[in-house]
Structures are given as C-alpha cells and as structure tokens.
C-alpha positions as CSV (number, residue, x, y, z in Angstrom):
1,X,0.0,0.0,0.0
2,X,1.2,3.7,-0.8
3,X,1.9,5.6,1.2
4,X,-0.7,8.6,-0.1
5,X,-3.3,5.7,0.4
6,X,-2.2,5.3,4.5
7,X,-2.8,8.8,4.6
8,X,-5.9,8.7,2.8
9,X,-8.0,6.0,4.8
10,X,-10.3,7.0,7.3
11,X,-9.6,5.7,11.0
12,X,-12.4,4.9,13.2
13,X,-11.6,8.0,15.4
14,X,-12.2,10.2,12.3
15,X,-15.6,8.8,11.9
16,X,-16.4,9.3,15.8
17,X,-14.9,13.0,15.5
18,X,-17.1,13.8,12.7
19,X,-20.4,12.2,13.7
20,X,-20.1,13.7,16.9
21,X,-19.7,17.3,15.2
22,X,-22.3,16.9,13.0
23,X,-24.3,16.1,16.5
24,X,-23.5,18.4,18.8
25,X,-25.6,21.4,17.6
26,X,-28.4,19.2,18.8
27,X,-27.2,18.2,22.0
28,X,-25.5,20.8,22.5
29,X,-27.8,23.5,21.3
30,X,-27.6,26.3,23.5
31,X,-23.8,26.1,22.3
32,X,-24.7,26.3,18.5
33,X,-23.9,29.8,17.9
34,X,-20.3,29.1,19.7
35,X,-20.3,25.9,17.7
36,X,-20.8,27.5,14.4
37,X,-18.4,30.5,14.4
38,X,-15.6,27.0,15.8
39,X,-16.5,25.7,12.0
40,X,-16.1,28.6,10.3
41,X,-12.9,29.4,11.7
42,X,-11.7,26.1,11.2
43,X,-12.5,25.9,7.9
44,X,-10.6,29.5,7.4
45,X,-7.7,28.0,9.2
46,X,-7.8,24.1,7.3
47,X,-7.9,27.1,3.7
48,X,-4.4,28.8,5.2
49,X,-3.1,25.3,5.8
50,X,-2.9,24.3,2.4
51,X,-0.6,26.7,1.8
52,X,0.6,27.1,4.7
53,X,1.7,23.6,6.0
54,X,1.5,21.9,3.0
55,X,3.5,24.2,0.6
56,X,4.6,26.9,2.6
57,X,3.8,30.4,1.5
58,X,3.5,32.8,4.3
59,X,0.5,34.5,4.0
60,X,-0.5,38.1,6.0
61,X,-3.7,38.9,3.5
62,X,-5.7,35.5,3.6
63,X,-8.2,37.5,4.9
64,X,-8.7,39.0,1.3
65,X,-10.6,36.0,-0.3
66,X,-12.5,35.3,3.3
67,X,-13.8,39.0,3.1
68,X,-14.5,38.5,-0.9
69,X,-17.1,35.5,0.1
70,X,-18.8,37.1,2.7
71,X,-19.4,40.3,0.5
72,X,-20.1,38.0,-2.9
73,X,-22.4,35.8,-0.6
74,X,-24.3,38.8,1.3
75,X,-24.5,40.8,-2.0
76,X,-26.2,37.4,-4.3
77,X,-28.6,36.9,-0.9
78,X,-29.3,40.6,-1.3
79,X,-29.4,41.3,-5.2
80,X,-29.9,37.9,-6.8
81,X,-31.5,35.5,-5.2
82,X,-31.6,34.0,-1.2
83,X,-30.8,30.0,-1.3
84,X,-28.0,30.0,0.3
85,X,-26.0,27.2,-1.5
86,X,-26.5,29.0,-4.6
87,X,-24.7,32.1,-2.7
88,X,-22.3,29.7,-1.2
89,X,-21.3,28.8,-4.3
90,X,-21.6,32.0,-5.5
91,X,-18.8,33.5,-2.6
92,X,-16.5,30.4,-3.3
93,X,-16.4,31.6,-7.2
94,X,-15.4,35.1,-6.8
95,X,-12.5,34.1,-4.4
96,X,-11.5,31.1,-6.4
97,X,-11.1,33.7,-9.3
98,X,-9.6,36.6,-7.0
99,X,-6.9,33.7,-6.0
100,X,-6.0,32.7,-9.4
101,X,-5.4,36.6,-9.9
102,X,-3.6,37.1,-7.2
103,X,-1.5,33.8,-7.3
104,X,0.9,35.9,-9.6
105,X,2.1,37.6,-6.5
106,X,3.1,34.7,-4.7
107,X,5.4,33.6,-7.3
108,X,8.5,36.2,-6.9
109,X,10.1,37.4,-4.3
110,X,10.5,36.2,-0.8
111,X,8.7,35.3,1.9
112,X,9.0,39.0,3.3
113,X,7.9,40.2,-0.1
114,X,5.4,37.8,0.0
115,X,3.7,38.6,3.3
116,X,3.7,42.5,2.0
117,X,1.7,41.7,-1.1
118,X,-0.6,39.4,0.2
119,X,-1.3,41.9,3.1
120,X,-1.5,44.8,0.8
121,X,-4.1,42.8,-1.6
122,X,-6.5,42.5,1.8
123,X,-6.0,46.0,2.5
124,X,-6.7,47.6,-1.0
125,X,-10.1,45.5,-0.8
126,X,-11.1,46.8,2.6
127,X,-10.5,50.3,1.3
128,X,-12.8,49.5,-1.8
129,X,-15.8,48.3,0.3
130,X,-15.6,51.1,2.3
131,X,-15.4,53.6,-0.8
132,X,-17.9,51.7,-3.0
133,X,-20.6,52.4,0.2
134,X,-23.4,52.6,-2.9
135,X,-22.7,48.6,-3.2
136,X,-21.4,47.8,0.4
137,X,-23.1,49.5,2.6
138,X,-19.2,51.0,3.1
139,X,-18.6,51.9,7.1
140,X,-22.1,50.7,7.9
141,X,-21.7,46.9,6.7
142,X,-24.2,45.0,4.4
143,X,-26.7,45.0,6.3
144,X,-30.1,43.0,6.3
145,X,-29.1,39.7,4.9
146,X,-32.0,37.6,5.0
147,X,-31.5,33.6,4.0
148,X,-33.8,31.5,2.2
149,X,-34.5,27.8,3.9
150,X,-31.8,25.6,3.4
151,X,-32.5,22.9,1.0
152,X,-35.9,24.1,0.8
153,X,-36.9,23.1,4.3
154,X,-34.6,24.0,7.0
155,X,-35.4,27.6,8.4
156,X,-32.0,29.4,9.6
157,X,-33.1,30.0,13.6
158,X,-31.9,32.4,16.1
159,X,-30.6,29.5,18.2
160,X,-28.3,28.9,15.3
161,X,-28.9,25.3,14.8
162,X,-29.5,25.0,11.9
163,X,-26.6,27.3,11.2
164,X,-24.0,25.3,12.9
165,X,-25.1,22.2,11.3
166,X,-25.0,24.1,7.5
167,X,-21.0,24.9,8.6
168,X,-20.1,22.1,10.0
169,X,-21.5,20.1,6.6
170,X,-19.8,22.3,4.7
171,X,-16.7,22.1,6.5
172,X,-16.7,18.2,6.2
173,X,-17.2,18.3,2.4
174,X,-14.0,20.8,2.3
175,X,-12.3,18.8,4.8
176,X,-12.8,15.3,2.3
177,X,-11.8,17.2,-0.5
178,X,-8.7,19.1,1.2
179,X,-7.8,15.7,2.2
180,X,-7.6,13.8,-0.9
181,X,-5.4,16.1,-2.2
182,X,-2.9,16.4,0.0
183,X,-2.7,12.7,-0.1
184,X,-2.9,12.3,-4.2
185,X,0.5,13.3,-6.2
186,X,-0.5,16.6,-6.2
187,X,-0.3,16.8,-2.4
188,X,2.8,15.2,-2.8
189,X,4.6,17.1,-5.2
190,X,3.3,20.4,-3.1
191,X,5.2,19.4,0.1
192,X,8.3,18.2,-2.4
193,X,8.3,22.7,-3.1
194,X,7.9,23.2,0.4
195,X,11.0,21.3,1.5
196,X,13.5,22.7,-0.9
197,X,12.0,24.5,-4.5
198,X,15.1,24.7,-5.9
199,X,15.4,20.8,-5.9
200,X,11.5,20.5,-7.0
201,X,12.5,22.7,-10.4
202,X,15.4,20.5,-11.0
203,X,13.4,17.2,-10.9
204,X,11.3,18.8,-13.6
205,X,7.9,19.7,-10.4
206,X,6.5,22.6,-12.5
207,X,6.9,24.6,-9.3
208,X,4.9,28.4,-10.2
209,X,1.9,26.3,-11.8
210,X,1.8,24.1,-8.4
211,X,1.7,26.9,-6.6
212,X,-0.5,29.2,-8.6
213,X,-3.1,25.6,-8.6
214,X,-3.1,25.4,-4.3
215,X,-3.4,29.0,-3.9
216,X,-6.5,29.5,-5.6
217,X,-7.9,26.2,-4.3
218,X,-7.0,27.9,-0.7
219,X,-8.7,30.8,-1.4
220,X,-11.8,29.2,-2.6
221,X,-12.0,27.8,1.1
222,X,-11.8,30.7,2.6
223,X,-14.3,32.4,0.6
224,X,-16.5,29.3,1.4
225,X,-16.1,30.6,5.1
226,X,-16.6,33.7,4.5
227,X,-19.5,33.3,2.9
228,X,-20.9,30.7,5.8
229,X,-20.2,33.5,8.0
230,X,-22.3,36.4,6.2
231,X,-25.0,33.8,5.6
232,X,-25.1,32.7,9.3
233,X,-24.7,36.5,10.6
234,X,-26.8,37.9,8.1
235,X,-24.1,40.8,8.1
236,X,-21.4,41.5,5.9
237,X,-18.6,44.5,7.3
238,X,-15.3,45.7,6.6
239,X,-14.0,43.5,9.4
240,X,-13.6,40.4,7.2
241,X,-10.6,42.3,5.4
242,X,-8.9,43.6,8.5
243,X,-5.7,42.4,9.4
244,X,-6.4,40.9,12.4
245,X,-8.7,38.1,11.0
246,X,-5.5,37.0,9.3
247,X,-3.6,37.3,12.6
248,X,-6.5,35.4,14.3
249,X,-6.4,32.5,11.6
250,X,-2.1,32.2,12.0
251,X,-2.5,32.4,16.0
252,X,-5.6,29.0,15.1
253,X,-2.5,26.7,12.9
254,X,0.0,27.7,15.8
255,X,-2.3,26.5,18.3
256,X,-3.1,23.4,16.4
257,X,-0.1,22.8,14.2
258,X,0.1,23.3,10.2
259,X,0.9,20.9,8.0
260,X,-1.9,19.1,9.3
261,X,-5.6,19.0,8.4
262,X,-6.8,18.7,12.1
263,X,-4.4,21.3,13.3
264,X,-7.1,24.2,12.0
265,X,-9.5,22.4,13.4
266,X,-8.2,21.7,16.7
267,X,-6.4,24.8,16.6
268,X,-10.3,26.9,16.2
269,X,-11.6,24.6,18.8
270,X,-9.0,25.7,21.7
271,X,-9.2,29.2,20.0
272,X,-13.1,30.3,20.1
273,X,-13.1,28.7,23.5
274,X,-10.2,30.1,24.5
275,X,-11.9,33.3,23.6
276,X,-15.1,33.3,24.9
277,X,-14.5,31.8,27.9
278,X,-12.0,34.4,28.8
279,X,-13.6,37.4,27.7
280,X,-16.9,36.4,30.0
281,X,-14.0,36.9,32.7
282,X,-11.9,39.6,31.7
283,X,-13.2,41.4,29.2
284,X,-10.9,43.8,28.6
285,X,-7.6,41.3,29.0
286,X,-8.4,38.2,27.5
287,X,-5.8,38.6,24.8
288,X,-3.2,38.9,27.6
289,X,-4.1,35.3,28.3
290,X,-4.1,33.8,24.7
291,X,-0.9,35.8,24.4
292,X,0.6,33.8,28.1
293,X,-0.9,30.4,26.4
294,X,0.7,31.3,23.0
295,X,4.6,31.9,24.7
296,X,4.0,28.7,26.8
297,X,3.1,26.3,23.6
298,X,6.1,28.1,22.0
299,X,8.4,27.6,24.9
300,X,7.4,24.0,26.3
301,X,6.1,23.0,23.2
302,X,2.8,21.3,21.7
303,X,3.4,17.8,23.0
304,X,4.7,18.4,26.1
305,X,2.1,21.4,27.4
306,X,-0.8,18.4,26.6
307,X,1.7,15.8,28.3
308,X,2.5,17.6,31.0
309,X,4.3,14.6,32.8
310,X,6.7,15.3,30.0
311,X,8.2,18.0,31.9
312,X,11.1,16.8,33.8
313,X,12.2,14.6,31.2
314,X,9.3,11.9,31.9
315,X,8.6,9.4,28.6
C-alpha cells in the first residue's frame, strides 16, 4: 500500500470526530452559535493550511478572499437570489477567481515580499468596500441579509442550529476534498516545493503552476467561510478584510499545528473557546491570556504542554 493511500484512509476516530460534530448542535444546542463560528474558523484555518503547512507560502492577507465571500455571498442573498447554496457557491467563485489573480504575486520574491503583497491585496479590498458604500453598505456593513430555507426546508433560527449544522456540513465536504489532495501526487509534489523548491524545479515539479493551482484552491476555502459566515450572521462588514482576522487565523495553525488538516480544526476549537471563555472573565484582557498560552506552547512545546508529565524529562 502507498503511502498517499495510509494517509488517505479514514480511521475509526475520524468517523467518531465527525459524527459527533455533525451532533453536537443538537445536543449541545444552547452552544450552536459558539459551535458555528468554531467551523467557520476552522474551515478558514484548514484554507491557510494548504498553503501554509502543505506548501509553505506565508501569508499576511488571507483575509482578502475570506472578506470576498462574505461580501459576494451577502451581496447574491441581497441582489440575486436567497438559497443559500446557490450564494455559497456564488462567494466560493469570486474568491476562487480573486486567488487565481492574485497567485501571480506569490510567485516572486520572498517570503518578506510575499507577506507584503498578500497583506496589501487584503487592505486595497477593505478600502474599496468602504469607498464603494453605494454597493457595500461601506462603514455601515451590508446590512439585512436575510437567507432562504436551506434545502428548501430548513429555516435558519436564532438558536443557530440549523446554522451550525450548515457549517459544519460544509466544513466536512471541504475537509474530504482538502484531504484527498494532500494525499494524491499533487499533495505530494506540493510538500516536495515546500521542502526545498530549488530541488523540486530540477526534478522537472513545474513549481509556479503548483503553486498558482493550491493557492486559488486555498482561497476558494476561505471564501467558502466567508460566505458561511455572512449567511449565518446575516451581516457582511469591513472587518472580514482587517488584518487581524489573518492574525487570528495564523494564531488557530499555531495553536493546532500546520501541515496538518486537524491542526485548523483543533487549533479553532481551543481558539473560540479560549476566547469566549476568557472574555466572559476579563473582558478587557483576554488577549493577555491567549498571548501567556501562545509563549507557553512556543516555549514547552505542543506535545509536552498536553503531556505535561513530559516536563522533567518523563517518557
């Protein structure tokens, strides 16, 4: 057996993860809301991982195609039409297609040239919803985003039930998809450029096409979340492009590791917690304490801070 195929099989833990997401905003309903916005991120954070972990562009401005499917999603509700997997689909087009524009500026420079670009792509976007207020709703937001039944049947509710489950679902579908790639040749070849490029041209890896390929896949994920979270919130703003939802999304893959698929998703898990738990308690200084838990995984480390035994030296 190959190994791509090791990595693509399912194990039974996977299947008792899953089903239990895809339960909990039943059992667990006065936690859907919570439970939503934790699939949302993840799904930003699994987007950033492809490129990320798995090929390794450093990226400051991922918050550019997350911002251009919440807008493309909120405007089609608004404008066109209000099924929402029509405008999911919708949102996950115009970021696919910003991506493959903007995968030219990922293919030059360095990484420090790279983080500039990306982060000034997120920024020039922010500054044209705010000017194009006619269309946007500019300072103000797009406001009044009302969705349609999903498939037909299933009212969105203010518990957010039916909201969590509609991100979650689409989360898994991404997930399945993200994770037969990275396990295919193309997944292969991908962590071949991340390793050493130069050694990737000279065995013939058409590296800039590679690249340009994952980056627009990655950016279609996180216009998928994006648009998730304008359909959920019924609100579209300017805060989708700011920089700190692309901080946010890095701080998610440090927390849960990149170059792993579960690492965004454990990652948004400890995250929103993390952050809601904390700002019930200290409102005004719960990023002091994500900032203490973020030097202590960096200084102790990820295994050991869970293992804690590990400490002194301990197996």
């Amino acid at each position: 057996m190959s190994a791509a195929a090791g990595v693509g099989r399912w194990r039974w833990w996977e299947l008792l993860l899953w089903a239990f997401a895809l339960a909990s905003p039943w059992f667990l309903a006065q936690n859907a809301l919570i439970i939503n916005e934790i699939a949302i991120v993840a799904l930003f954070a699994l987007s950033l991982d492809l490129i990320l972990g798995y090929t390794g562009i450093v990226s400051l401005g991922h918050a550019a195609f997350f911002g251009m499917g919440a807008y493309a999603a909120a405007l089609f509700a608004k404008l066109v039409m209000p099924d929402p997997l029509l405008g999911l689909a919708f949102g996950v087009a115009c970021a696919t297609l910003l991506g493959a524009v903007c995968s030219v500026t990922i293919l030059r420079g360095t990484d420090l040239t790279r983080l500039m670009v990306t982060l000034g792509v997120a920024l020039i976007l922010m500054e044209l919803a705010n000017k194009l207020d006619w269309l946007t709703g500019g300072a103000d937001g797009l406001q009044g985003v009302t969705m349609g039944p999903l498939l037909g049947r299933f009212e969105f509710d203010l518990s957010g039930q039916v909201a969590a489950w509609y991100s979650i679902s689409v989360l898994l579908v991404l997930f399945v998809l993200a994770r037969q790639l990275v396990a295919s040749p193309f997944g292969a070849t991908l962590k071949a450029i991340r390793d050493n490029r130069l050694r990737a041209m000279a065995i013939g890896i058409p590296v800039a096409r590679k690249l340009a390929v994952i980056y627009t896949l990655a950016a279609g994920a996180a216009g998928a979340a994006g648009a998730l979270l304008a359909q959920t919130s019924g609100f579209a703003s300017l805060d989708v492009f700011e920089f700190h939802r692309s901080a946010d999304v890095m701080l998610v893959l440090v927390m849960g590791g990149v170059g792993w698929l579960y690492g965004g998703i454990a990652g948004a898990v400890v995250f929103k917690l993390m952050q809601d738990v904390l700002s019930s308690i200290t409102p005004q200084y719960w990023t002091f304490w994500i900032g203490l838990f973020l030097v202590l995984l960096v200084l102790v480390g990820r295994e050991r801070l869970v293992r804690p035994w590990t400490w002194f030296g301990k197996p």
